[in-house]
C-alpha positions as CSV (number, residue, x, y, z in Angstrom):
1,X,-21.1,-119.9,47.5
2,X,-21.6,-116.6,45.5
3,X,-23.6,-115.4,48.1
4,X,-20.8,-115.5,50.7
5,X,-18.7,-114.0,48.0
6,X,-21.3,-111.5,47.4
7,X,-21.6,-110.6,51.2
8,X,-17.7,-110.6,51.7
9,X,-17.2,-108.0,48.5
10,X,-20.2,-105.8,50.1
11,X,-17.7,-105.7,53.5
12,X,-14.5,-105.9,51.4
13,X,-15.9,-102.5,49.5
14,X,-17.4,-100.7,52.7
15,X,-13.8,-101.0,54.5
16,X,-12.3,-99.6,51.3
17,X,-14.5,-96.3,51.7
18,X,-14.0,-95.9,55.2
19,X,-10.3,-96.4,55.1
20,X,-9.8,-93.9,51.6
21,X,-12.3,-91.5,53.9
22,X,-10.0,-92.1,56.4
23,X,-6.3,-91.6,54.7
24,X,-7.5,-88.5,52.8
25,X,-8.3,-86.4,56.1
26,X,-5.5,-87.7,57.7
27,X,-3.4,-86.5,54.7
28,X,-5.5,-82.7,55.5
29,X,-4.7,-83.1,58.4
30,X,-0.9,-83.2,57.9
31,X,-1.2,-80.2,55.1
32,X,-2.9,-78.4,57.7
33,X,0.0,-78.8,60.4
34,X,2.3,-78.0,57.9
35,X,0.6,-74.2,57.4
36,X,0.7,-73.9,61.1
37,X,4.0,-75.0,61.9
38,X,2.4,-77.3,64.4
39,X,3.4,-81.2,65.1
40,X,3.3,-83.3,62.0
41,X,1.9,-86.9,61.2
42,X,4.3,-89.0,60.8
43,X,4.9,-90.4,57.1
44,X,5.2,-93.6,58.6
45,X,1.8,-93.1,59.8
46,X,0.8,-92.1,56.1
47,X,1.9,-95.1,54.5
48,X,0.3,-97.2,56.8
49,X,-3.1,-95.9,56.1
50,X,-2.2,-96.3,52.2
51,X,-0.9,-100.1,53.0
52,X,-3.8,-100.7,54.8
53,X,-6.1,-99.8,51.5
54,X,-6.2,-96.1,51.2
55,X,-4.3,-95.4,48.1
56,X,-6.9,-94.2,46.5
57,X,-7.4,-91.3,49.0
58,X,-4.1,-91.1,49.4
59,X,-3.5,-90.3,45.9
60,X,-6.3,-88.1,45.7
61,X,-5.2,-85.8,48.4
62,X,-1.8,-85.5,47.1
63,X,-3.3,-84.3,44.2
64,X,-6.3,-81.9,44.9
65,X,-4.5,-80.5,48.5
66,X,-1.1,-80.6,47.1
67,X,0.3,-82.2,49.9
68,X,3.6,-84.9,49.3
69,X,3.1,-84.6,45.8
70,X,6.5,-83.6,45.3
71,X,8.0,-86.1,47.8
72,X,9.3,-88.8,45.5
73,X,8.6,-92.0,47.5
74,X,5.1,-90.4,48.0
75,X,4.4,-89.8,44.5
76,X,6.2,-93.3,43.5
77,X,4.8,-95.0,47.1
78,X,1.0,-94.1,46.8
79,X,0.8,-96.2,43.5
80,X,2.9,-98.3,43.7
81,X,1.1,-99.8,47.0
82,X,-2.1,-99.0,45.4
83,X,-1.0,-101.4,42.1
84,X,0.2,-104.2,44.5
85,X,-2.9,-104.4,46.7
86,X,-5.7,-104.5,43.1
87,X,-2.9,-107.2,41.8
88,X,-3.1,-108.9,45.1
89,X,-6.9,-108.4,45.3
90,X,-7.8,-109.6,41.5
91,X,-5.6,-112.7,42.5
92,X,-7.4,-114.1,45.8
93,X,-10.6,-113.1,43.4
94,X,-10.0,-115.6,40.7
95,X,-9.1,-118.1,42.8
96,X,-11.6,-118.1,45.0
């Protein structure tokens, strides 16, 4: 049983990495845009990459590209999903 535990964190912490990769160029991305006055990602689009486990790079790109940082339900949002999903994740954790 802690084998398949094991195995399930290994894939459990590879998504995480590829989806933080993901949301922090996609947040570039959208500070890039911005400079150029070209078509923006939408923020919709933003906080789906966060709910879907990329808070952390979320929340890093806010910070170091200074992009949405100023944006209330960013700088509230970004954690605030991020806090849900560890609390969510420790839970399903201890119980299994």
């Amino acid at each position: 049983m802690k084998e398949i535990i094991n195995n399930n964190m290994n894939i459990i912490l590879i998504y995480l990495a590829i989806i933080n990769t993901l949301t922090f160029f996609i947040m570039a991305i959208d500070k890039y845009k911005a400079k150029r006055a070209r078509r923006r990602i939408p923020e919709k689009t933003l906080f789906t990459f966060v709910f879907l486990g990329g808070g952390i790079g979320g929340i890093i790109a806010m910070y170091t590209i200074r992009h949405k940082n100023k944006k209330t339900r960013f700088v509230i949002g970004f954690p605030l999903i991020l806090i849900l999903e560890i609390v969510t994740f420790l839970c399903m954790y201890f119980m299994f």
